[in-house]
C-alpha positions in Angstrom: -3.2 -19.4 30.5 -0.1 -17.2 30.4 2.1 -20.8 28.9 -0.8 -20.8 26.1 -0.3 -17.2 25.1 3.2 -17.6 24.5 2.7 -20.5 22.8 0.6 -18.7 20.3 3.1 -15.7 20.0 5.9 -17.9 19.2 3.5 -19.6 16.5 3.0 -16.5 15.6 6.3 -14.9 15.2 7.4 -18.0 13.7 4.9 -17.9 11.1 5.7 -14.7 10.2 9.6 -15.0 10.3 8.9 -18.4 7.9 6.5 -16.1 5.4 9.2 -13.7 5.1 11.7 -15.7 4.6 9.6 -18.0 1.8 11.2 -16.0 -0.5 11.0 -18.5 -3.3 7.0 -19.1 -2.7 5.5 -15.7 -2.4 7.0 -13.9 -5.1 6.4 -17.0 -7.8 2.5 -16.9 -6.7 2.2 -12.8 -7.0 3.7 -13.0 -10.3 1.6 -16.2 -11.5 -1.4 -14.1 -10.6 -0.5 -11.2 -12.7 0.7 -13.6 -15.9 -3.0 -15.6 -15.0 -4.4 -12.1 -14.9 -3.2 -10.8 -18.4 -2.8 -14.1 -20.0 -2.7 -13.7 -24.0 -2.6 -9.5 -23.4 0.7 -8.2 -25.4 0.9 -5.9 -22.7 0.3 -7.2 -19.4 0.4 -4.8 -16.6 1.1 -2.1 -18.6 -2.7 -1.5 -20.0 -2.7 -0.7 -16.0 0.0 2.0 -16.8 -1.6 3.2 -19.7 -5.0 3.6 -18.0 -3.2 5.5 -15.1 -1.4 7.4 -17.4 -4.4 9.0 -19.0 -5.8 9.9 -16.0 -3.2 11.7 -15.0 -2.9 13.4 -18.6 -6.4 14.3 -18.5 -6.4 15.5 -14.9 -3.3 17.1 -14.7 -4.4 20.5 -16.8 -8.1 20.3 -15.1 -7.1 20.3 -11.5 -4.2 22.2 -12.1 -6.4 25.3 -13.4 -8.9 24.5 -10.8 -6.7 25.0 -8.2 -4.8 27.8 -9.8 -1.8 25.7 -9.4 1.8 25.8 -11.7 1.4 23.1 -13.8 5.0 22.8 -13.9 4.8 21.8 -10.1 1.8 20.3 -10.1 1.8 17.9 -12.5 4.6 15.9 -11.1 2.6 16.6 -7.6 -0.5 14.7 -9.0 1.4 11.7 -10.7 3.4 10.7 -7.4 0.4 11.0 -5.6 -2.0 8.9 -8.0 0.8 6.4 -8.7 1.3 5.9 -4.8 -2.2 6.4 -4.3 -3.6 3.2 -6.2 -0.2 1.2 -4.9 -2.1 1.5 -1.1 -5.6 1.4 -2.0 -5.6 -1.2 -4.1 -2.9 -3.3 -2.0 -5.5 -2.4 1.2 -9.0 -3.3 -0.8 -7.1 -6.8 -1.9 -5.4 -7.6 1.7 -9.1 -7.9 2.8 -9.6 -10.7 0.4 -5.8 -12.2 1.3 -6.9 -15.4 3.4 -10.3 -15.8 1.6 -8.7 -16.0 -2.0 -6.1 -18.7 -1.0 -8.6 -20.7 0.7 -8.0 -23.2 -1.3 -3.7 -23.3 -0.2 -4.9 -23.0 3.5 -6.8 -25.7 3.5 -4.7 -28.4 1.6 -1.4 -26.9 1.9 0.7 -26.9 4.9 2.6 -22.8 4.6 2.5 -20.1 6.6 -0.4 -17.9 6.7 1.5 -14.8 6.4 2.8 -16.4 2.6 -0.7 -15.2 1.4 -0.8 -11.8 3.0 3.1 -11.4 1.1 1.3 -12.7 -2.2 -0.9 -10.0 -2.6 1.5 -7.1 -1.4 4.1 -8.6 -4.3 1.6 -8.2 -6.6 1.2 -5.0 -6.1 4.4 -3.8 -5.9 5.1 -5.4 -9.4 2.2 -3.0 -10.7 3.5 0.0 -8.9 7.1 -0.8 -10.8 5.1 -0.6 -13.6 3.4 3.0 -13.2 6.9 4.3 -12.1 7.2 4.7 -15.8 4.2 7.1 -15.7 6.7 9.1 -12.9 9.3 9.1 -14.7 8.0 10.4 -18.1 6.4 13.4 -15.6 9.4 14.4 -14.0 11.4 14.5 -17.4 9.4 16.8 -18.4 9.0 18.8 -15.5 12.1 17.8 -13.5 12.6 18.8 -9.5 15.4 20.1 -8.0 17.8 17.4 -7.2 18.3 16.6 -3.7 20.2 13.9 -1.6 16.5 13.4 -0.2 16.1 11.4 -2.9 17.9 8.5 -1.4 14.5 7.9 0.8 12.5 6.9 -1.7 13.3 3.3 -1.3 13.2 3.7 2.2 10.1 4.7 2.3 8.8 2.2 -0.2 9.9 -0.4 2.1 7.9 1.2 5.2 5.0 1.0 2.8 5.6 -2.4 2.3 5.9 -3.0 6.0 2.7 -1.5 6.9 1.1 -3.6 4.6 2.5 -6.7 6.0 0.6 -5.9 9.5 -2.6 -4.6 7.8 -2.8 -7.6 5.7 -2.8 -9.8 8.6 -5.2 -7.7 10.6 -7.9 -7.2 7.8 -7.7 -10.5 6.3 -7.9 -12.0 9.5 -11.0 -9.9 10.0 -12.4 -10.8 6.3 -12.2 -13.8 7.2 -14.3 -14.1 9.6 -17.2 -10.8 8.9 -17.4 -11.5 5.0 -19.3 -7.3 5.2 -16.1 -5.6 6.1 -14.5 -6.3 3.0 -17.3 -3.7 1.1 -16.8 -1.8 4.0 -12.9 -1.0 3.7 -13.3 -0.3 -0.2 -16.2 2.2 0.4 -13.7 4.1 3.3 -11.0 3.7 0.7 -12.9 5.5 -1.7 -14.1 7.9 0.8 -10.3 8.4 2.4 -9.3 9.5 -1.7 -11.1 12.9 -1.3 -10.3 13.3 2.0 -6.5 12.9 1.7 -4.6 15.7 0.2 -4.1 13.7 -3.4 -5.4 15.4 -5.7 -5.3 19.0 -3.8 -2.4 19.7 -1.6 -2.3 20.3 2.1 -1.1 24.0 2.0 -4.5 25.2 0.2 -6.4 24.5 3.9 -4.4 27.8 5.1 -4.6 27.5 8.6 -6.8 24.3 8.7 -3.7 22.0 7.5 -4.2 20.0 10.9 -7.2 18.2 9.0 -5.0 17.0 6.5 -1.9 15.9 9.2 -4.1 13.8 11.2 -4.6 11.6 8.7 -2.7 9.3 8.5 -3.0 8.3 4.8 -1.6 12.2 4.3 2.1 10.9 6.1 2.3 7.7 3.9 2.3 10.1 1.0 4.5 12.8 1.8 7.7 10.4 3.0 7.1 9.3 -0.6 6.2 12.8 -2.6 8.7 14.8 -1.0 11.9 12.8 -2.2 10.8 12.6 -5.6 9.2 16.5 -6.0 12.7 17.3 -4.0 11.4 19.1 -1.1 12.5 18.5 2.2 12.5 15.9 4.6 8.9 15.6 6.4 10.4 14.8 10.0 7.0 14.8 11.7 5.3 12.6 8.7 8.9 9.8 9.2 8.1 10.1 13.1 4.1 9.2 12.4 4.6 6.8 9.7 7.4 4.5 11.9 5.1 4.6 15.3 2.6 3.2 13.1 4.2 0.4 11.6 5.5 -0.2 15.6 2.1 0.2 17.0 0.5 -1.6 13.6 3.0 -4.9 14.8 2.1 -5.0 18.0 -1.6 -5.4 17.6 -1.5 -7.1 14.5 0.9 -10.1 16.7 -1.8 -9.8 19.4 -4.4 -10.8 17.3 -2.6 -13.0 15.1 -1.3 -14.9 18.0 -4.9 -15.4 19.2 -6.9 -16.3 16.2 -4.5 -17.5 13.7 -5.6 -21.2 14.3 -9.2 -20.2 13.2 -8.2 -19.1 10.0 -8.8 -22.2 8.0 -12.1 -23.1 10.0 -13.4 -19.2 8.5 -12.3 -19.2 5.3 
């Protein structure tokens, strides 16, 4: 039993270190699936940014007087947060759909599994290049104090990334195999956007600011918001964010390991 475990971990591990390093696969499929996507539009992607863009426009003043905030410092609040916002829901809601989508490669294709879970994640990232723009109009306009904090930002675009990695092999794993979960994600998705301080901030719960830290959602958004708005470092949201992605490996190997052969028998 225990030679048969190891035996899947090391399939495993080996999948994964082969869909990494498949750098010439991935990356072609995510961007096919955007130029399929927006074939014959002049604009591709960017309709994405100038639908985003709007909605910031439009809910920058609203919210801003709502919450008697300075729109001078909330503006550039609300685009980081929207802009990051959609870049981990949307990259969540289509991870559950990662193994089911490519059913087709899995089944007539010899790659690693994890390619597929990389495809989607690429995608994403392309589109969150994309509303950067929306970002960087904001804080030209309204510009921060600069800071050497600043330098995190790709740092913590990268743990994003990583995180998704493990959650895309853990809920398309699931998809897989309970077809309801997918609705069920996008619903908590759409749920978790109220609940996590995007729109308002964390400081207008007073005292009650634990009910924003415990989320984790909250953590993935400050080690991103702060560089850019050019606050300070959030030590305890960098501490919660990398014992995640530790803790998010772990279980995501453990079940990988286990079920990855029944993967192309549930899709």
């Amino acid at each position: 039993m225990s030679t048969t475990r190891h035996s899947n971990l090391t399939l495993a591990l080996q999948d994964l270190k082969s869909g990494v390093c498949s750098i010439y696969i991935w990356p072609m499929l995510g961007w096919q699936e955007i130029r399929q996507r927006y074939r014959r539009s002049m604009l591709g992607p960017f309709w994405l940014t100038i639908s985003t863009g709007i909605l910031v426009g439009a809910m920058g003043p609203l919210y801003g007087r709502l919450f008697g905030q300075d729109i001078s410092a909330y503006f550039p609040y609300l685009a980081i947060s929207l802009v990051t916002w959609l870049l981990i829901s949307t990259t969540v809601n289509e991870l559950c759909l990662a193994f089911i989508a490519a059913e087709g490669f899995i089944k007539q294709i010899k790659l690693p599994l994890t390619i597929h879970v990389l495809r989607v994640v690429w995608k994403n990232l392309i589109v969150f290049t994309h509303n950067l723009v929306i970002v960087a109009l904001v804080l030209l306009f309204y510009p921060p104090p600069l800071s050497l904090n600043l330098l995190l930002f790709p740092v913590a675009l990268f743990f994003i990334v990583a995180n998704a990695l493990w959650v895309g092999i853990l809920l398309g794993l699931m998809c897989a195999r309970f077809r309801d979960i997918p609705q069920i994600v996008a619903s908590l998705m759409q749920v978790a956007l109220f609940l996590t301080p995007v729109m308002w901030k964390a400081e207008m719960l007073g005292r009650n600011i634990y009910a924003a830290k415990i989320n984790p959602l909250f953590h993935f958004l400050e080690i991103v918001r702060q560089p850019l708005l050019g606050g300070p470092m959030p030590t305890l949201s960098w501490f919660v964010v990398i014992t995640i992605t530790c803790c998010g490996y772990l279980a995501a190997l453990a079940v990988f390991s286990r079920f990855r052969a029944r993967i192309a028998y549930w899709v």
